[in-house]
C-alpha positions as CSV (number, residue, x, y, z in Angstrom):
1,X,0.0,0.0,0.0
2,X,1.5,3.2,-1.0
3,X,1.4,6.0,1.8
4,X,-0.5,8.0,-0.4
5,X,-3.8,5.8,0.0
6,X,-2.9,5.2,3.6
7,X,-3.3,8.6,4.6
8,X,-6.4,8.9,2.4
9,X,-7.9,6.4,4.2
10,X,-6.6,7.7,7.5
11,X,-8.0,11.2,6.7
12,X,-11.4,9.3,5.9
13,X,-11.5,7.5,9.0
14,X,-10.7,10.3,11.2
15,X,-13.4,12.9,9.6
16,X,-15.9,10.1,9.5
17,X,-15.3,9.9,13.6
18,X,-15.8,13.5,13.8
19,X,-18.9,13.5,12.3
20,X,-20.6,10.6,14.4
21,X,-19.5,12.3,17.8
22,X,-21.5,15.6,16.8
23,X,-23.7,15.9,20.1
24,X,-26.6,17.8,20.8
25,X,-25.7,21.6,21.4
26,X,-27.7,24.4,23.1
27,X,-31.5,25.4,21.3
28,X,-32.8,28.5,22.2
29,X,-37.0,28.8,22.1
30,X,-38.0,33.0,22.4
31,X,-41.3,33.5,24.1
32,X,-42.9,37.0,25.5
33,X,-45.0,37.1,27.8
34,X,-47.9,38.7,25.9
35,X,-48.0,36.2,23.6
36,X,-51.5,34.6,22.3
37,X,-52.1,30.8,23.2
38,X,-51.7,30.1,19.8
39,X,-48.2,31.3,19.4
40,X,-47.0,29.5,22.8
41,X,-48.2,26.0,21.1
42,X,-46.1,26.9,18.4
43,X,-43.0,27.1,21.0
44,X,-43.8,24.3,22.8
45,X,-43.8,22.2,19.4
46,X,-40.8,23.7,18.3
47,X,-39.4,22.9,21.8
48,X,-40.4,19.2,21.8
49,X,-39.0,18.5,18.3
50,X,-35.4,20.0,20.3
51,X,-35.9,17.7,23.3
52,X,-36.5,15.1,21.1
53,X,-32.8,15.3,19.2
54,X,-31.4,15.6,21.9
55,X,-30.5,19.1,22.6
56,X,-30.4,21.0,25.2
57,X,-33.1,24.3,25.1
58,X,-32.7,27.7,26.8
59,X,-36.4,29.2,27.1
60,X,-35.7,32.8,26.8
61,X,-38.9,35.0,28.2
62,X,-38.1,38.6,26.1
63,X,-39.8,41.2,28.2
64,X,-40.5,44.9,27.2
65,X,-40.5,48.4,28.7
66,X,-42.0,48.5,32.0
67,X,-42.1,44.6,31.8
68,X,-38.9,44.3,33.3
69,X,-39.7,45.8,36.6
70,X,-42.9,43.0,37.2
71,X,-40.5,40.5,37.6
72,X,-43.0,38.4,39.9
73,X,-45.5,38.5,37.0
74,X,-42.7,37.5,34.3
75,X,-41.9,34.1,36.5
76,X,-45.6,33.4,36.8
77,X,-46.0,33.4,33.1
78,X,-42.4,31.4,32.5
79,X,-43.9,28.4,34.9
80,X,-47.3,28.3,33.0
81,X,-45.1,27.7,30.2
82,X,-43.1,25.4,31.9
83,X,-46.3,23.0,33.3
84,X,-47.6,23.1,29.3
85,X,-44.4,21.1,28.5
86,X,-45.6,17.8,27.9
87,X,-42.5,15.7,27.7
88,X,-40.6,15.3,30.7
89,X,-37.2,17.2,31.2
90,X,-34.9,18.5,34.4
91,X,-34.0,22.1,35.1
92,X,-30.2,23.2,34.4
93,X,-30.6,25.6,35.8
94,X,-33.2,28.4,37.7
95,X,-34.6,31.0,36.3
96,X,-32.2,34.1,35.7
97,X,-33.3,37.7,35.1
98,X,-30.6,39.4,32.7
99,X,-30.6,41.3,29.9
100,X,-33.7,41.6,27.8
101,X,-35.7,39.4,30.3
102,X,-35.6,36.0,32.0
103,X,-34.2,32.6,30.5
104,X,-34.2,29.1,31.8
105,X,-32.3,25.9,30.7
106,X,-33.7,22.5,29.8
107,X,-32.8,19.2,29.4
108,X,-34.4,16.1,28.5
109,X,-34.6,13.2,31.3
């Protein structure tokens, strides 16, 4: 074998491994917290398809003008979202106010 097609087929082998150890990265789903009932089931869809792959999903609540100082309101809303979820998944972490409003990670179980 000349070393030519050896490191061919060692260049093969190596990018092929690369590509099967892709793993599930970070999703992010946007919600407000006006939003109709009809655009949430849209989320949560999008959100299951995520879960399903495998990724992990950061729910990011966007909140506006004097939004941001009802924070108590904001969480309300973000846990109604949360019991919608219909397939079962952990908390990374809590929620955490920053920025344009409040965001919480997700994992499946």
């Amino acid at each position: 074998m000349s070393y030519d097609k050896y490191r061919y087929e060692e260049e093969k082998r190596i990018k092929k491994e690369r590509l099967a150890q892709k793993t599930g990265g970070l999703k992010q789903v946007q919600i407000s917290a006006r939003a109709a009932q009809n655009d949430l089931t849209v989320k949560m869809k999008q959100l299951e398809k995520f879960l399903a792959e495998g990724h992990q999903v950061e729910i990011h609540m966007r909140l506006r003008g004097r939004e941001k100082g009802n924070k108590d309101w904001a969480l309300q809303k973000l846990n109604e979202f949360m019991k919608a979820i219909p397939v079962e998944y952990k908390r990374l972490s809590e929620p955490r106010f920053g920025g344009y409003g409040l965001g919480i990670q997700i994992a499946k179980k």
